[in-house]
C-alpha positions as CSV (number, residue, x, y, z in Angstrom):
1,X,237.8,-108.3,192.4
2,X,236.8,-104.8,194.2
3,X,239.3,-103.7,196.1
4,X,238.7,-103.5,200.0
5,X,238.6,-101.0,202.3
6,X,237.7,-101.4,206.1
7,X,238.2,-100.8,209.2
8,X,242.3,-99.0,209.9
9,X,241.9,-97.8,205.9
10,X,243.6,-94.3,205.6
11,X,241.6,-92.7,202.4
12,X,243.7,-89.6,200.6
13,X,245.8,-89.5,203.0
14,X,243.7,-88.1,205.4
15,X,240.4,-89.9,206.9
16,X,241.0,-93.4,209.1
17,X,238.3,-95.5,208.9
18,X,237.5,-96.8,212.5
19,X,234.2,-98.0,213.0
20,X,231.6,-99.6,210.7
21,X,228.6,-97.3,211.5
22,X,226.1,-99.6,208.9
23,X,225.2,-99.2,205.5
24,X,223.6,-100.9,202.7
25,X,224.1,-102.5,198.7
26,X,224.7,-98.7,198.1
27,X,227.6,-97.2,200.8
28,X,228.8,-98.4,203.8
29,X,229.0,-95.7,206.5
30,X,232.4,-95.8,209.3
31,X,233.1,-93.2,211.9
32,X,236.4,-91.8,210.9
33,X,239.1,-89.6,212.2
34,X,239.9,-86.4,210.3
35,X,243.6,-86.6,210.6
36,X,244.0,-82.6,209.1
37,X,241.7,-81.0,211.4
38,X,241.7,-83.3,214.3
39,X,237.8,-84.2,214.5
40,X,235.6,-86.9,214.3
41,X,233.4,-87.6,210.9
42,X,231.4,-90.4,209.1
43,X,232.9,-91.3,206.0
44,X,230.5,-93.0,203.2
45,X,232.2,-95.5,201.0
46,X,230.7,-96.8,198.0
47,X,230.3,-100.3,197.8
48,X,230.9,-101.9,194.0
49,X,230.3,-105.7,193.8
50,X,232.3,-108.2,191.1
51,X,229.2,-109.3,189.7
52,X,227.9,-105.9,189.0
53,X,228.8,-104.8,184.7
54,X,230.8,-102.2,183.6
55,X,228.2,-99.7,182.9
56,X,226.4,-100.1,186.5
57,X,229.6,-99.9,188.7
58,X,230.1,-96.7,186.3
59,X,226.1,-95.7,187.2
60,X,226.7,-96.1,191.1
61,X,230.0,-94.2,191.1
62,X,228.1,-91.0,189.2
63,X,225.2,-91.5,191.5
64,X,227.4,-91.5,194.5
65,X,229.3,-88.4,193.4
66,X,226.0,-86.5,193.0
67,X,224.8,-87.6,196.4
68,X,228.5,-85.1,197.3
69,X,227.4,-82.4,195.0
70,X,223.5,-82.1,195.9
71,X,223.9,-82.4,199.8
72,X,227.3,-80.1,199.6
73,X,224.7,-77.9,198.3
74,X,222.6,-77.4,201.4
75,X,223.2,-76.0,204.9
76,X,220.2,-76.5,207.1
77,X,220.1,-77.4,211.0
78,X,218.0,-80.7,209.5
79,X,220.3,-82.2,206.9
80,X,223.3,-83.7,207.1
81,X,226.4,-81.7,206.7
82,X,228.4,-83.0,203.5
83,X,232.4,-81.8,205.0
84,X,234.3,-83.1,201.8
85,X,234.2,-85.8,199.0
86,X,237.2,-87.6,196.9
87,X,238.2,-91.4,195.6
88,X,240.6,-93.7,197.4
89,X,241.9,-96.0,194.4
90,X,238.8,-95.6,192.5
91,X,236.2,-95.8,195.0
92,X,234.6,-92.5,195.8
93,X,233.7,-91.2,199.4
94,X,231.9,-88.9,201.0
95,X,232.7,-87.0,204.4
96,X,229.8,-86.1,206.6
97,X,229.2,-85.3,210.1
98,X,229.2,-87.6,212.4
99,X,225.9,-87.8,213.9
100,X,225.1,-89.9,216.9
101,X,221.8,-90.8,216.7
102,X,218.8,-93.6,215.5
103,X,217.2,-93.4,212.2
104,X,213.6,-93.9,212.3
105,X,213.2,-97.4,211.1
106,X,214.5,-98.0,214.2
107,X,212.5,-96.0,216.5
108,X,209.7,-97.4,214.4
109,X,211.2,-101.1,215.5
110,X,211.7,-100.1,219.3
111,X,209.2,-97.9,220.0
112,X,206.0,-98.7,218.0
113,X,203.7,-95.5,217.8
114,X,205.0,-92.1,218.9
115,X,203.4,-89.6,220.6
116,X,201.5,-87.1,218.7
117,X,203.1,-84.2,219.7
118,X,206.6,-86.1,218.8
119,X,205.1,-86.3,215.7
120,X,204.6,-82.7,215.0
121,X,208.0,-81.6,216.3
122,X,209.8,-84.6,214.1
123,X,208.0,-83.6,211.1
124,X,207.9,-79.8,211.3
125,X,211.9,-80.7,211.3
126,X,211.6,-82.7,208.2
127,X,209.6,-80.6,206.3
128,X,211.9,-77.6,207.0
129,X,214.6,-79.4,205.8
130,X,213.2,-80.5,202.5
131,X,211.7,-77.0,201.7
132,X,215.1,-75.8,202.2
133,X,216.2,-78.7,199.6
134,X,213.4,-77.8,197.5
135,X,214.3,-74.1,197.0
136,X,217.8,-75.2,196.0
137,X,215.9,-77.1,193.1
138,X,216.5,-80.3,194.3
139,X,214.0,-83.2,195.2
140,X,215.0,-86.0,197.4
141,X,212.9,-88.7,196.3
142,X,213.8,-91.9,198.6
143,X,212.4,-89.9,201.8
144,X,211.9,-92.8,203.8
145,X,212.3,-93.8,208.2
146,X,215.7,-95.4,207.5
147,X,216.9,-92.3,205.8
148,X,215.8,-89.4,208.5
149,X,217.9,-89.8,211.8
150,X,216.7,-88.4,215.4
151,X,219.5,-87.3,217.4
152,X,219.8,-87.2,221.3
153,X,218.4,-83.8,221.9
154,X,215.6,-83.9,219.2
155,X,216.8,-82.6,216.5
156,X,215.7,-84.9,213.1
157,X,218.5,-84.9,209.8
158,X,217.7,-85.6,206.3
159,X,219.9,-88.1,205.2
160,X,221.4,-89.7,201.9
161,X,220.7,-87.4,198.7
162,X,221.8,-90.4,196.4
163,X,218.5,-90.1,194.5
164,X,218.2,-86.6,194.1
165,X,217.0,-85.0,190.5
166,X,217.2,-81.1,189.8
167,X,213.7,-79.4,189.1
168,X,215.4,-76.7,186.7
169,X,215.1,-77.9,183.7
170,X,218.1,-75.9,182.0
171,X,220.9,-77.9,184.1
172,X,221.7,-81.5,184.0
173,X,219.6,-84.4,186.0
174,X,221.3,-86.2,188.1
175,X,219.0,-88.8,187.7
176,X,216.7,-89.6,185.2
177,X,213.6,-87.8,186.6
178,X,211.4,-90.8,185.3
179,X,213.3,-93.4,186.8
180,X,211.5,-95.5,188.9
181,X,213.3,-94.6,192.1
182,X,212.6,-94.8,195.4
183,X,211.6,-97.1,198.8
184,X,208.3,-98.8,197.7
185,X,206.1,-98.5,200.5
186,X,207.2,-94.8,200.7
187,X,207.3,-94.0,197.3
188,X,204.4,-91.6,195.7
189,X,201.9,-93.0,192.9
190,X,204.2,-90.9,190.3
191,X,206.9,-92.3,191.2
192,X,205.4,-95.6,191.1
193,X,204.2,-94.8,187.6
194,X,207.8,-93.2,186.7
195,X,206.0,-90.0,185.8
196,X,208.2,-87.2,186.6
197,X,208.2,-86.1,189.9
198,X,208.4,-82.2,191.9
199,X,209.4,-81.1,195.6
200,X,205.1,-83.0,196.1
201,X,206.1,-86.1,195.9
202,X,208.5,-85.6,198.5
203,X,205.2,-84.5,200.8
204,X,203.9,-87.8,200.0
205,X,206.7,-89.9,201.2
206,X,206.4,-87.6,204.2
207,X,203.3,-88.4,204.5
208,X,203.4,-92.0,204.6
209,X,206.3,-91.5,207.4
210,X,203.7,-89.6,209.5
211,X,201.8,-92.4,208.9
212,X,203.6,-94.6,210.1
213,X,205.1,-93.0,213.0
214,X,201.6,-92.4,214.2
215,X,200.1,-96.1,213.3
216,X,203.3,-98.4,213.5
217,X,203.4,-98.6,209.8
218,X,203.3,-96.9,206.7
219,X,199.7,-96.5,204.7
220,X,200.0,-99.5,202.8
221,X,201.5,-103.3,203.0
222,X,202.9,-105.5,200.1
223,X,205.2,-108.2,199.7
224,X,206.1,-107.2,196.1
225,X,207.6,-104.1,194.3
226,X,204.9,-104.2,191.9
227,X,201.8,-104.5,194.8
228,X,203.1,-101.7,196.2
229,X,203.2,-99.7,193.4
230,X,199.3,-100.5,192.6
231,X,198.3,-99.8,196.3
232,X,199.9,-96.5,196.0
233,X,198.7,-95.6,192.8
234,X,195.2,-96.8,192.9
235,X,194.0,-97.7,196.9
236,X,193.0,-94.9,199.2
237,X,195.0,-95.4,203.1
238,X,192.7,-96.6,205.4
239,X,191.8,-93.4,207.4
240,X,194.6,-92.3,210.1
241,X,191.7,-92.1,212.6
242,X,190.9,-96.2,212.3
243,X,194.3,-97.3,213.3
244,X,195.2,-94.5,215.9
245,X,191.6,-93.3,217.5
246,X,194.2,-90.3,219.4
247,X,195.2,-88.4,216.4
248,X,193.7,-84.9,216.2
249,X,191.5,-84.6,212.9
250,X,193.7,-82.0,211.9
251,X,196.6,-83.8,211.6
252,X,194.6,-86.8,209.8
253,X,193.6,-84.5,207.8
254,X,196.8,-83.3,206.7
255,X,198.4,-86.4,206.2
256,X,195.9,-87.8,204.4
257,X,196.1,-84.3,202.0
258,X,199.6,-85.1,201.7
259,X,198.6,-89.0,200.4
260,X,196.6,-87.6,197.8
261,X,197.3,-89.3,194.0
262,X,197.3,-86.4,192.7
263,X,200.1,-84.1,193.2
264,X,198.4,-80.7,193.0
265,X,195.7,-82.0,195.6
266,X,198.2,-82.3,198.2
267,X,199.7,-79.1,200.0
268,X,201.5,-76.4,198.2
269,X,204.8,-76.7,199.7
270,X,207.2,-78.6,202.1
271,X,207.3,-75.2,204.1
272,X,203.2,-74.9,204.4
273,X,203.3,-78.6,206.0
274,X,206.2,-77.3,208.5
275,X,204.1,-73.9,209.5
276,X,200.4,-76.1,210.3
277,X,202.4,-78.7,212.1
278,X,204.0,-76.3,214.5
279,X,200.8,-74.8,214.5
280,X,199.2,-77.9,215.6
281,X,201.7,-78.5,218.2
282,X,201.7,-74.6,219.6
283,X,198.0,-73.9,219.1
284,X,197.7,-70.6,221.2
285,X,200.6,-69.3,219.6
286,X,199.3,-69.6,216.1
287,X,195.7,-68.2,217.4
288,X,197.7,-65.0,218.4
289,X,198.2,-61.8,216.6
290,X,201.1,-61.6,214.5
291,X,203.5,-59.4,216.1
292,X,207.1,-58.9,215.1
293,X,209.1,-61.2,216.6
294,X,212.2,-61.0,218.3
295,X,215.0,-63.4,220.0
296,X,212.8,-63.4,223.0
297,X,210.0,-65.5,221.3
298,X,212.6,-68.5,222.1
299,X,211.8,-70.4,225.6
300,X,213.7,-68.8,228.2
301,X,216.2,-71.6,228.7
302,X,217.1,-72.1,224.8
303,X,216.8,-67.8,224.4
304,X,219.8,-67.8,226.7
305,X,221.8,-71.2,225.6
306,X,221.5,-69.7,222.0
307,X,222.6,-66.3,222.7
308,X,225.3,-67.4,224.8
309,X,226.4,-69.5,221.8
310,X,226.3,-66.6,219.1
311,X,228.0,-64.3,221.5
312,X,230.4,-67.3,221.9
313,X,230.7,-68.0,217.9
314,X,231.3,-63.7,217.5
315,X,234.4,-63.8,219.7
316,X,236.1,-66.8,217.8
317,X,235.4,-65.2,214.6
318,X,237.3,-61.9,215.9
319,X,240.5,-64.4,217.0
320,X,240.1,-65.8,213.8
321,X,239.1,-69.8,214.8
322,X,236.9,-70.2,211.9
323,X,236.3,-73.9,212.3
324,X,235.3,-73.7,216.2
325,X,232.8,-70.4,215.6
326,X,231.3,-72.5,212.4
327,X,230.9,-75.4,215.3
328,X,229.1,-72.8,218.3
329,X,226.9,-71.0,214.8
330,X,225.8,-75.0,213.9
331,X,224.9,-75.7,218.0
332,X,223.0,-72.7,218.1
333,X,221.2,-73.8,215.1
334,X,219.6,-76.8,216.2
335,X,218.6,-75.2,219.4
336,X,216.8,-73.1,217.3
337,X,215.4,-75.7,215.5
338,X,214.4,-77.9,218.3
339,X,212.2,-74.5,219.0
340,X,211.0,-74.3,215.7
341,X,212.2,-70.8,215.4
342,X,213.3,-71.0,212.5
343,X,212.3,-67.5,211.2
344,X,213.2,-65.8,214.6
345,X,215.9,-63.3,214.5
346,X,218.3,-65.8,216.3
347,X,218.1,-68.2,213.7
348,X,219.2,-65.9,210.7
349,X,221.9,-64.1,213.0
350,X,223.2,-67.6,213.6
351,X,223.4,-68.3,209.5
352,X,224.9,-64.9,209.4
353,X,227.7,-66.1,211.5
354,X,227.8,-69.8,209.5
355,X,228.7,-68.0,206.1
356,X,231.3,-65.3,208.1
357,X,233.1,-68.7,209.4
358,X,233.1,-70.6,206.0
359,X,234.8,-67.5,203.9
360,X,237.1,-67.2,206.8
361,X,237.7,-71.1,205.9
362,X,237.3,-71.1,202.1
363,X,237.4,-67.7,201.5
364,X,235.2,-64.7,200.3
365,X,234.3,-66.7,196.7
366,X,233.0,-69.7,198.2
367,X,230.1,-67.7,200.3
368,X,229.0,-64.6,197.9
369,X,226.3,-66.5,196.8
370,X,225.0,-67.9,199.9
371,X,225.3,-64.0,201.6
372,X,223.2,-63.1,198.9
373,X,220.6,-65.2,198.9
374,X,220.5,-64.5,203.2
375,X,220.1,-61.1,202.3
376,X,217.1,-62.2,200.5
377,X,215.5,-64.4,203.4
378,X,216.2,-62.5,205.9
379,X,214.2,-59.1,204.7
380,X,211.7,-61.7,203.2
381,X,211.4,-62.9,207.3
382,X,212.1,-59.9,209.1
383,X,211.3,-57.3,206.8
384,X,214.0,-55.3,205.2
385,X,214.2,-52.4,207.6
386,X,215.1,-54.8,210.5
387,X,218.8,-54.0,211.9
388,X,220.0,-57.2,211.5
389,X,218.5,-57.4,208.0
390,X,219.9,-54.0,207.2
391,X,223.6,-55.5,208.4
392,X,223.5,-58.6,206.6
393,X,222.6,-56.6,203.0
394,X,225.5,-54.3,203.6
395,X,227.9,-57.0,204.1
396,X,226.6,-58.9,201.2
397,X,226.9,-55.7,199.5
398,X,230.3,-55.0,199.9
399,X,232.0,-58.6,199.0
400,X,232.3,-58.9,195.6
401,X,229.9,-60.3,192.7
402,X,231.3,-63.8,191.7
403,X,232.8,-64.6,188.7
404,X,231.3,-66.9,186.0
């Protein structure tokens, strides 16, 4: 029998288990204490069942450990932060922030309908988050309400990366890509068909979130795997503009471009769906000419609740508190977020100071990579002659290149 771990637990030494958060056939989740560094966390434990053979308890143990790898991976303001990972006799576990909030199948429950503009700002959030998944190679595949988490102030996470393949062909899937994986009434018509699938088929479980947050449901209805699977691959959604008369065509439109069968009908990218959603929620903004933009863009209130937070996150770098200058770099994140500022100056100064805390933690190795690639986004955003551009490519410059 699977041994059991609950509630008062102490796993490797280090995280107490203290409160079931929820969970599923695949993990349970507990709010947990972090007896090294004195904070709270959510701690994921994967659940294994008598019943279940050898070879699937071995399957769901190297699924749950990739879940560690590919979200470890990532370091957006919407996704969950992945803190550590390791096995308590032979059940693995992953250690997350803990995030205080309600996932969207229960928003869906409560709250029926949301309104459009909520819409916009929720899944601008989403998409950002994905595209910066998808540029790390890695497609979610199980993007789903239960799985995306509002928090108090707004700001949406990405959760559970237990389904996740690579899109580079020259490393190691972590699933088979032609699996039939997924959520059914989220899941795209590839998917369905176990056709290998791309960062696309991600839009169209977004889609069909939209959806559903606009019309109190998803696009289609089945009470088997296998209906669902025809509806999606076969039925067109009934038109956004039936079941909600209030939606803007545009943003029918969009959804419904995101619902197409056909991968290379719907939109290019996770970050093209991010940039016409903010558009649609900031319309006179996106009219304007483009001008350089600076920290000012922000609103007024978050301009100074950000800047106050970077200047806060500088000083505790210079006293050398890595952990609490990582924590004020993070807040001022998903302010910037909640703005969708996400290409403002603020929002790269603020990564800036993320990967100065982390090699203060870890050490220089652990970030070389991740200054480099900053380097690379921030003169792609900002241009390359902007100061702060200029000052994160001469630090990158001068760590050195890693090993192997």
């Amino acid at each position: 029998m699977a041994d059991a771990i609950g509630v008062g637990a102490v796993l490797s030494g280090r995280y107490r288990l203290e409160e079931p958060l929820g969970g599923g056939g695949f993990g349970q989740v507990y709010a947990a204490s972090d007896l090294g560094l004195g904070r709270r966390v959510a701690v994921k434990v994967l659940t294994l069942r008598d019943e279940w053979a050898a070879g699937e308890r071995s399957e769901r143990q190297g699924r749950f450990r990739r879940e560690a790898v590919a979200a470890a991976a990532l370091s957006h303001p919407n996704v969950a932060t992945v803190h550590d990972a390791g096995d308590h006799d032979g059940r693995p576990f992953i250690v997350m922030e803990l995030l205080r909030g309600t996932d969207f199948g229960r928003v869906l429950l409560e709250r029926g309908g949301l309104p459009v503009g909520d819409v916009l700002t929720y899944g601008a959030q989403i998409c950002a988050g994905l595209q910066h998944a998808h540029e790390h190679g890695l497609v979610h595949r199980d993007i789903k309400p239960e799985n995306l988490m509002l928090l108090p102030d707004g700001v949406v996470k990405i959760l559970d990366f237990g389904l996740v393949t690579q899109r580079d062909a020259t490393v190691t899937r972590y699933t088979d890509p032609h699996a039939v994986m997924g959520s059914p009434a989220y899941f795209s018509p590839e998917q369905a068909r176990g056709h290998e699938v791309t960062g696309r088929s991600d839009l169209y479980s977004v889609g069909c979130v939209l959806y559903a947050l606009l019309a109190e449901g998803p696009p289609f209805s089945s009470s088997t795997y296998v209906g669902y699977a025809y509806l999606h691959v076969h039925e067109t959604p009934e038109p956004l503009g039936n079941r909600r008369p209030d939606v803007p065509g545009d943003l029918a439109r969009l959804v419904h471009e995101m619902l197409a069968k056909d991968p290379a009908e719907r939109p290019a990218s996770a970050g093209e769906v991010a940039a016409r959603l903010r558009a649609m929620a900031h319309p006179a903004a996106a009219a304007a000419v483009p001008v350089p933009r600076s920290p000012t863009a922000l609103d007024q209130g978050a301009r100074h609740l950000v800047w106050t937070l970077l200047e806060e996150g500088e000083g505790l770098l210079r006293g050398g508190r890595f952990a609490e200058a990582d924590r004020r770099y993070w807040q001022a994140l998903q302010q910037i977020s909640r703005q969708g500022a996400d290409r403002e100056p603020a929002s790269f100064a603020a990564q800036f100071g993320r990967a100065r805390a982390l090699q203060g933690l870890n050490g220089e190795a652990a970030v070389v990579r991740r200054l480099r690639q900053l380097t690379e986004e921030t003169s792609a955003a900002l241009g390359s002659g902007h100061p702060l551009a200029r000052c994160v490519a001469s630090y990158a410059a001068e760590r050195p290149e890693p090993q192997g």
